[in-house]
GUZALUM-393937 format. One line per field, with one value per residue (C-alpha): x, y, z; residue number from 0; residue in one letter; chain. Coordinates in nm, 4 decimals. Example, Ala and Ser with C-alpha at 12.3 -4.5 7.8 and 13.67 -1.06 7.14 Angstrom:
REM GUZALUM-393937
x <- c(1.2300, 1.3670) $
y <- c(-0.4500, -0.1060) $
z <- c(0.7800, 0.7140) $
i <- c(0, 1) $
aa <- c(A, S) $
ch <- c(A, A) $
REM end
This chain:
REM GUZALUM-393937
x <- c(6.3473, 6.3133, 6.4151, 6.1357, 6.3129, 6.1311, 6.3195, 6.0335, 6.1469, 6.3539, 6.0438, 5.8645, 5.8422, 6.1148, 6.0641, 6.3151, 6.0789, 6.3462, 6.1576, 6.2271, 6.4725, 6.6880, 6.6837, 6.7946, 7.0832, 7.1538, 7.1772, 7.4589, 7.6766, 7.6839, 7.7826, 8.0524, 8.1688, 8.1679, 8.3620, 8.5952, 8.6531, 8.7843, 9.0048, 9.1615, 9.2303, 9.4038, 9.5454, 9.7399, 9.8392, 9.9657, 10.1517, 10.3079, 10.5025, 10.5845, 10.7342, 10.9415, 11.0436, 11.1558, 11.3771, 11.4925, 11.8930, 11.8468, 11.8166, 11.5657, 11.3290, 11.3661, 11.2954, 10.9785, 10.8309, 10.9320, 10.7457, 10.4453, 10.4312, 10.4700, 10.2108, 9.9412, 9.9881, 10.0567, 9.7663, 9.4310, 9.1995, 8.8968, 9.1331, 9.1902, 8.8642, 8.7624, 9.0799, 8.9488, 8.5657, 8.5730, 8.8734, 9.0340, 8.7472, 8.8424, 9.1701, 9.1171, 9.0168, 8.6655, 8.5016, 8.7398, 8.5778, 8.2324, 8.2534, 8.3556, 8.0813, 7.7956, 7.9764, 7.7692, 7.8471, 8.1235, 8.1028, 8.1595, 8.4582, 8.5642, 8.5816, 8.7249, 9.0344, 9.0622, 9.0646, 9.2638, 9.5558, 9.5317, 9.5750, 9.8395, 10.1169, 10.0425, 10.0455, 10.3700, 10.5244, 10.3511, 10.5873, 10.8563, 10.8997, 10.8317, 11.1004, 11.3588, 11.3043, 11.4274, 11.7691, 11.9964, 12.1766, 11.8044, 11.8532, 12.2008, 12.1251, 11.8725, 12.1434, 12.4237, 12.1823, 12.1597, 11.8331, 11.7337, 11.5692, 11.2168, 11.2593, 11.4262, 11.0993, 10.8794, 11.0052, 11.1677, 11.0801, 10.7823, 10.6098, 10.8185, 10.7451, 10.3430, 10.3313, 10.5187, 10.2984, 9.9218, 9.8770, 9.9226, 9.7418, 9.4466, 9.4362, 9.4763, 9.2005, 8.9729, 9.0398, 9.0065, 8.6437, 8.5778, 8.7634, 8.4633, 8.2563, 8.4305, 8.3034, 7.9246, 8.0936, 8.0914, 7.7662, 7.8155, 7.5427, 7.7479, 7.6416, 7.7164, 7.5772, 7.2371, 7.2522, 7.2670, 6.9594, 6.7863, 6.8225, 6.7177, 6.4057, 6.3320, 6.4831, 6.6230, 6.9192, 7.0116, 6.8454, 7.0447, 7.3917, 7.3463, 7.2778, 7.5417, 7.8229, 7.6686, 7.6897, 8.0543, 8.1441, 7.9785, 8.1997, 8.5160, 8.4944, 8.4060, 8.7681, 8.9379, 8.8351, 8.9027, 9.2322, 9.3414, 9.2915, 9.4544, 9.7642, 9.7458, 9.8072, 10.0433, 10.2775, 10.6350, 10.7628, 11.0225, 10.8738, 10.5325, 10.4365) $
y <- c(8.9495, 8.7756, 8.9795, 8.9903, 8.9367, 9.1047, 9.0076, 9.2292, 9.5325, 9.6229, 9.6379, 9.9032, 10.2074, 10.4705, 10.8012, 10.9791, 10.9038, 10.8038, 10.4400, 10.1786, 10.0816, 9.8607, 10.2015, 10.3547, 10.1280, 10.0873, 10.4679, 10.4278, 10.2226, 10.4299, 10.7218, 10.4405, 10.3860, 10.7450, 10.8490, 10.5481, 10.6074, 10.9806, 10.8642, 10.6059, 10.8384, 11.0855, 10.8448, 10.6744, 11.0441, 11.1502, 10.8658, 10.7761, 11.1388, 11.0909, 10.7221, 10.8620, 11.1380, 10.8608, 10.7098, 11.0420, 11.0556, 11.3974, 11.4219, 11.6768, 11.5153, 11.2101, 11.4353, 11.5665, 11.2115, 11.0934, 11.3656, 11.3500, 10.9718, 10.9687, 11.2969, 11.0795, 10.7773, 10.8365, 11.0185, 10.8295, 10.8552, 10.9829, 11.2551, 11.3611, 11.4082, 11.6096, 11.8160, 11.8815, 11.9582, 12.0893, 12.2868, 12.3803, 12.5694, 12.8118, 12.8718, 12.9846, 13.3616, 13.4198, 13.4064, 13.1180, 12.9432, 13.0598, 12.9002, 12.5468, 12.5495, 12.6425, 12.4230, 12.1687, 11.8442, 11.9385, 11.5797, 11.3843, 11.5941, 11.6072, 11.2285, 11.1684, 11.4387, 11.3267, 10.9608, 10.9983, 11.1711, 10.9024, 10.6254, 10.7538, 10.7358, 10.3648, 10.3751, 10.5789, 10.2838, 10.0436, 10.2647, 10.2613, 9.8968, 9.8065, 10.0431, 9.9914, 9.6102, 9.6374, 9.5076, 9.8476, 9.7236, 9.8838, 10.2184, 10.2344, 10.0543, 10.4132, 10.6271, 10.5004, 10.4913, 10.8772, 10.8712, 11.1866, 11.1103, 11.1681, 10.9157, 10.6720, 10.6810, 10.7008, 10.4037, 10.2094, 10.1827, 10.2975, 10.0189, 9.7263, 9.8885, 9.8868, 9.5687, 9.4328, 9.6221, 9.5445, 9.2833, 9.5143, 9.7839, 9.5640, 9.5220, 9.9342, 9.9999, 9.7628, 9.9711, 10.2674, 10.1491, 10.0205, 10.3302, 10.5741, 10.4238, 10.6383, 10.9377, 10.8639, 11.0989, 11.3950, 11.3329, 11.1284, 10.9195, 10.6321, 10.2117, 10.2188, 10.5571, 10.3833, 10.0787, 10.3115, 10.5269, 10.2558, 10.0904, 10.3794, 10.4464, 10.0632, 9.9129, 9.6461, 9.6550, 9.2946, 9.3007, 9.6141, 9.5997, 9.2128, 9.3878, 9.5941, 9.3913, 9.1919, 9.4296, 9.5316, 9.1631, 9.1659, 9.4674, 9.3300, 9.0299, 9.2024, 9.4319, 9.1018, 8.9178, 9.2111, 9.2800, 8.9451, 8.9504, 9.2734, 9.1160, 8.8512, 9.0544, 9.2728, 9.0178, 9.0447, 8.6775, 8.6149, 8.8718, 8.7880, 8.4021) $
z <- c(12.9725, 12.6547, 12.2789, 12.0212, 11.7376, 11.4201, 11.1045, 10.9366, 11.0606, 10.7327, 10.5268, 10.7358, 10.6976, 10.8563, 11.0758, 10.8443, 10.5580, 10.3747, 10.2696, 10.4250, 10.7299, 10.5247, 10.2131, 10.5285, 10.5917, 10.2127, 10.2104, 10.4868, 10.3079, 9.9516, 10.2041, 10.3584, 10.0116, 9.8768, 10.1821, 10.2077, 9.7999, 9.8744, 10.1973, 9.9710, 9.7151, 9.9423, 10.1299, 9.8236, 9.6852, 10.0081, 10.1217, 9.8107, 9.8464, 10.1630, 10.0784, 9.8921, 10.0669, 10.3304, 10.0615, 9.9512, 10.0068, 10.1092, 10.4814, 10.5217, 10.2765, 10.4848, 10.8080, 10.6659, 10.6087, 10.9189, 11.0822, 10.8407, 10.9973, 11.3217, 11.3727, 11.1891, 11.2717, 11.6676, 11.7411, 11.7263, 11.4543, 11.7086, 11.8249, 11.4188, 11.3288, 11.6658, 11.5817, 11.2224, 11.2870, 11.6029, 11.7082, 11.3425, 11.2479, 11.5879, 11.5145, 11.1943, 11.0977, 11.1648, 10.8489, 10.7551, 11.0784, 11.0011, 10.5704, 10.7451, 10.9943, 10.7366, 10.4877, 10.3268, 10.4031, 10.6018, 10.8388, 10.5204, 10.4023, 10.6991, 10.7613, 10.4194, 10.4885, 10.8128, 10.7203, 10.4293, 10.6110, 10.9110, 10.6628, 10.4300, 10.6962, 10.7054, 10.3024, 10.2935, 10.5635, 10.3412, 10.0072, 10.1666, 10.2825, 9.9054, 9.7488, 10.0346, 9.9311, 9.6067, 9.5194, 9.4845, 9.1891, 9.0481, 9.1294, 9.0073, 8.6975, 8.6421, 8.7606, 8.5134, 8.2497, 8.2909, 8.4402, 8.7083, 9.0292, 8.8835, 8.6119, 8.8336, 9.0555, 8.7901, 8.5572, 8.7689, 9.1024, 9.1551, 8.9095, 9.1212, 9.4619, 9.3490, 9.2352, 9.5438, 9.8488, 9.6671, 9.9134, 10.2128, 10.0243, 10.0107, 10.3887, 10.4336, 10.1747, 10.3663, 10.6974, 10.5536, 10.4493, 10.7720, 10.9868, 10.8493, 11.1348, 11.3464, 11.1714, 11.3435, 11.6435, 11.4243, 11.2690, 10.9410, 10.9114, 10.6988, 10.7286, 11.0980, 11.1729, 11.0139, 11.1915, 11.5663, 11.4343, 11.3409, 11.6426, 11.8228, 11.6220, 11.6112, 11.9299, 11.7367, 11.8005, 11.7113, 11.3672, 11.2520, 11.3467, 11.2171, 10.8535, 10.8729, 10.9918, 10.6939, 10.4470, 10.5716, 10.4988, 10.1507, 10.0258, 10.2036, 10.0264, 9.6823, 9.7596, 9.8438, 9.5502, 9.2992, 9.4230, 9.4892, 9.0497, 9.0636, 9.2232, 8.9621, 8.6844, 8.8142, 9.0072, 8.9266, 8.8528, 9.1479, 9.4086, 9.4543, 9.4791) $
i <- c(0, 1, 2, 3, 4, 5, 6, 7, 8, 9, 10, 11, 12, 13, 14, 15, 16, 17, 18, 19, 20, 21, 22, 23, 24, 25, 26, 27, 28, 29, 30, 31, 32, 33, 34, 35, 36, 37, 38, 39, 40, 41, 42, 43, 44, 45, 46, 47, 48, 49, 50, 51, 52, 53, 54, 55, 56, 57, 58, 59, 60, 61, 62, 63, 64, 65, 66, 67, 68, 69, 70, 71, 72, 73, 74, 75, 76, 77, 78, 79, 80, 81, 82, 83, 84, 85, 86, 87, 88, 89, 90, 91, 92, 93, 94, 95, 96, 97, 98, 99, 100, 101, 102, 103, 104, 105, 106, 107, 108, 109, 110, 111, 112, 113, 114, 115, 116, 117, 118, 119, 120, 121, 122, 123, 124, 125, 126, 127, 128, 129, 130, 131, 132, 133, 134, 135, 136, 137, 138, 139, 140, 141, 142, 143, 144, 145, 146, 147, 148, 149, 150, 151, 152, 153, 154, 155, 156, 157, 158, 159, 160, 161, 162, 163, 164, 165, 166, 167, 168, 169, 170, 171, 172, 173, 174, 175, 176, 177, 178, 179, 180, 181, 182, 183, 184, 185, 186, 187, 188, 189, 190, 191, 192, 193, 194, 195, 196, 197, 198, 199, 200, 201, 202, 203, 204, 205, 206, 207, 208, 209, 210, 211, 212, 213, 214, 215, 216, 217, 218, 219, 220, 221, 222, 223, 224, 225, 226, 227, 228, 229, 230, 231, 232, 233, 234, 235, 236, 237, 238, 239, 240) $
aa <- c(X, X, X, X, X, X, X, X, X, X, X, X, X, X, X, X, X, X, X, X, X, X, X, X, X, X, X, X, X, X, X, X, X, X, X, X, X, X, X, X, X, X, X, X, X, X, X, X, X, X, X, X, X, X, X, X, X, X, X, X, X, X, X, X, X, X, X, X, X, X, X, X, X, X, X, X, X, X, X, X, X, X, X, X, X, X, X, X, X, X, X, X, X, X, X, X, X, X, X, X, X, X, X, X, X, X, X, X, X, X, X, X, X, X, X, X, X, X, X, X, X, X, X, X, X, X, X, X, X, X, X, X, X, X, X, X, X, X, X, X, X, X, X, X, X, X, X, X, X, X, X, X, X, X, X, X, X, X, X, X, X, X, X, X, X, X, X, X, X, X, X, X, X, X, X, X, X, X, X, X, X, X, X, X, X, X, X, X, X, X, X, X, X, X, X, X, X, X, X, X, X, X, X, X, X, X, X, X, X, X, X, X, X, X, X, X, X, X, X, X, X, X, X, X, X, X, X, X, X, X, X, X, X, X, X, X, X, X, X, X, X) $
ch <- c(A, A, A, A, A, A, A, A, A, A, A, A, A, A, A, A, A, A, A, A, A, A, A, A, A, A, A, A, A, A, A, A, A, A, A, A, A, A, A, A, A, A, A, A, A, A, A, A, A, A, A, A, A, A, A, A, A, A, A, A, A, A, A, A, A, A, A, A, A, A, A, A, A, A, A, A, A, A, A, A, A, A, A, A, A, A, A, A, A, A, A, A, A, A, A, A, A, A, A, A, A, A, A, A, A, A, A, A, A, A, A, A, A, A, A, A, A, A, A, A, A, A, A, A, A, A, A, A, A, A, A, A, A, A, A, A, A, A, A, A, A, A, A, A, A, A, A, A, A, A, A, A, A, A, A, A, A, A, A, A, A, A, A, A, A, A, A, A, A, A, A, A, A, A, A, A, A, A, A, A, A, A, A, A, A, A, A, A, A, A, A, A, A, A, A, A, A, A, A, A, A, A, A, A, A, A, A, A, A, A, A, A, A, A, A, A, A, A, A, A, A, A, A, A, A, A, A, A, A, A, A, A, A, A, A, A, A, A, A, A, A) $
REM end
């Protein structure tokens, strides 16, 4: 059985009379962004308090990040997002149950909470590696110069610990980009999700997974490129080569 490959096909017309098959695709990967965009942004909030809760000297500050990790970042992300859409909403009073079912746009929000929290135990890891890296004699230059635990975080070494991790925050904002694929299970129709209905309306399936692995290289390398500038500006002479 020979493939009729149809290079064309992203000029017709779609079912969804949305335009085109490749405005459908496009329209996948501004909902890829837009979701990815919130994930990150929850993801950087939320695991930069619990990396430094982990470097906390109090013990149950350190307990509660630990556990805050190893929940998220044990149980897969499939299993997260099926937790969130599908069972949360029953455990909850009725009419709470009831708003988040009729909620609009409840698939993306739910892929961009569930996402989020996924990735930030791998950003508070990420926090946590950079500040325990540190020479000490940093933190106890803050302390003798009277400064409390806030300020020593906030002007001292927070800024290093930032500047040290961007490289491995690069590679965990590019998978949280590319881990909203998963949310096609629960419905979000995001670059990938647009690629499968496109195959199915179009049974070419070669033609549109090969545009949108395509396009997830072309914004990969336009995060690459941008933060590898980032990193430029903001390496610390000595710690980052």
């Amino acid at each position: 059985m020979n493939y009729h490959w149809n290079w064309h096909i992203f000029f017709e017309p779609a079912p969804d009379g949305t335009g085109s098959y490749l405005d459908m695709l496009l329209s996948g990967l501004v909902l890829t962004l837009k979701t990815g965009i919130c994930a990150w942004i929850l993801a950087l909030l939320a695991g930069s308090i619990v990396g430094i809760l982990r470097t906390l000297p109090s013990k149950t500050a350190g307990r509660i990040g630990f556990a805050w990790v190893e929940f998220f970042r044990n149980m897969p992300l499939l299993v997260q997002l099926f937790l969130w859409f599908f069972v949360l909403p029953e455990l909850l009073p009725r009419s709470w149950g009831l708003w988040m079912k009729q909620m609009s746009n409840a698939p993306f929000w739910t892929a961009a909470i569930g996402v989020g929290l996924f990735m930030s135990a791998r950003v508070a890891e990420q926090l946590r590696a950079g500040i325990n890296s540190l020479p000490r004699g940093q933190g106890l230059a803050a302390t003798a110069l009277g400064l409390t635990t806030f300020q020593k975080y906030r002007y001292v070494l927070l800024p290093m610990a930032f500047r040290i991790i961007l490289p491995p925050l690069t590679s965990e904002f590019l998978n949280t980009i590319k881990n909203t694929s998963v949310a096609i299970t629960i419905g979000l129709i995001e670059l990938t999700g647009a690629a499968r209905a496109m195959q199915e309306f179009s049974f070419q399936v070669f033609e549109a997974f090969t545009a949108a692995t395509l396009l997830y290289l072309l914004v990969n390398i336009i995060v690459v490129t941008a933060m590898r500038v980032l990193e430029r500006v903001a390496a610390v002479p000595g710690y980052i080569r």
